[in-house]
C-alpha positions in Angstrom: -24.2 2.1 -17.8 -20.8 1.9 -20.0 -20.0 5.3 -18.8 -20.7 5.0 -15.0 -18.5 1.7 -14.4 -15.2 4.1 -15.1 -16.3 5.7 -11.9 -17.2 2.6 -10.0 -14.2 0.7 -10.5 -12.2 2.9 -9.2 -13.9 3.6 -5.9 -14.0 -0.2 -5.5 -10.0 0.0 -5.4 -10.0 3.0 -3.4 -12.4 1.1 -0.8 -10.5 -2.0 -0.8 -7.0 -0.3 -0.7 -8.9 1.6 2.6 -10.0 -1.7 3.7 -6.3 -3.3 3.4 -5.2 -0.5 5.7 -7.6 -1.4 8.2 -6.9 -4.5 8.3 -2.8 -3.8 8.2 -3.4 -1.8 11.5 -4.7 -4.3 13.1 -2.0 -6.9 12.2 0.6 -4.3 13.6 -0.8 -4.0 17.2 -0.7 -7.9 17.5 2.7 -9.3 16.0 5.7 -9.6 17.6 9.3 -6.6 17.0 10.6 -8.2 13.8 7.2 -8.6 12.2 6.0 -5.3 13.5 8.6 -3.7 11.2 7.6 -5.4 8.4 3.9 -4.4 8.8 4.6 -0.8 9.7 6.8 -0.7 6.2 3.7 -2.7 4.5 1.4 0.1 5.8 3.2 2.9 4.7 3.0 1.5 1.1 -0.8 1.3 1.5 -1.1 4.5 2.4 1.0 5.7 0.1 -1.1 3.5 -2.6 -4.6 4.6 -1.1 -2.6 8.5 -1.0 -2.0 7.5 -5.1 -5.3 5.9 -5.9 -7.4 9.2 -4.3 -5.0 11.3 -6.1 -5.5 9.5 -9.6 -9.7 9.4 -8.5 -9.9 13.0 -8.2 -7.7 15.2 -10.4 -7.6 15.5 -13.7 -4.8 18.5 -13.5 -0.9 17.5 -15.2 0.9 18.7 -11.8 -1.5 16.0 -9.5 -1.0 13.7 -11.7 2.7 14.2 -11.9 2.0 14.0 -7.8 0.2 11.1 -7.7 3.2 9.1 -10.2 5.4 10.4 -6.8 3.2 8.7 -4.8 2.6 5.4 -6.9 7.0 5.1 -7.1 7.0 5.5 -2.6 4.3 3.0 -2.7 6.6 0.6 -4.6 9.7 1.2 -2.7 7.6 0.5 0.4 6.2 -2.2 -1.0 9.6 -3.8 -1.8 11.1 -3.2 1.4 8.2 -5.0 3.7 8.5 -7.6 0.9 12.5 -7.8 1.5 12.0 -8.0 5.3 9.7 -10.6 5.8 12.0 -12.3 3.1 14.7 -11.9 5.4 12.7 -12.6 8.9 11.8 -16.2 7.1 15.0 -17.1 6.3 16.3 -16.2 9.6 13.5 -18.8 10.9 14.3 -21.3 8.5 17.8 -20.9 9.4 19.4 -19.5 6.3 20.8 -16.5 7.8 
């Protein structure tokens, strides 16, 4: 059992990283221009992330893996840029800006 739940946890990450990307999509066709951006940035990084996750699930080869570290460093900067706009979107509501 030891040696099967290495393979099942990370399909559970994959599948929820899949589901987060669903669930992004449909977030994007209902928000209004500033938060649209935001959310399009925020699903890049989960693709990029799901892109990483697949990548790290599948290949056991030095130049994938190499790949996939690519991957996981454009899912951060992604990442930090959604997380940097809707920073600046709610301070521009709360009148900071």
């Amino acid at each position: 059992m030891q040696q099967y739940i290495w393979h099942i946890i990370p399909f559970l990450s994959l599948s929820m990283v899949a589901l987060a990307i669903v669930f992004t999509l449909g977030i994007i066709w209902r928000v209004e221009m500033k938060l649209d951006w935001a959310y399009k940035v925020f699903f890049v990084s989960l693709v990029f992330l799901f892109l990483g996750k697949v990548i790290d699930f599948f290949t056991t080869a030095k130049a994938w893996m190499i790949a996939g570290q690519a991957v996981d460093l454009l899912f951060s900067i992604f990442l930090l840029s959604g997380i940097w706009m809707m920073r600046d979107l709610f301070r521009q509501i709360d009148g900071e800006k």
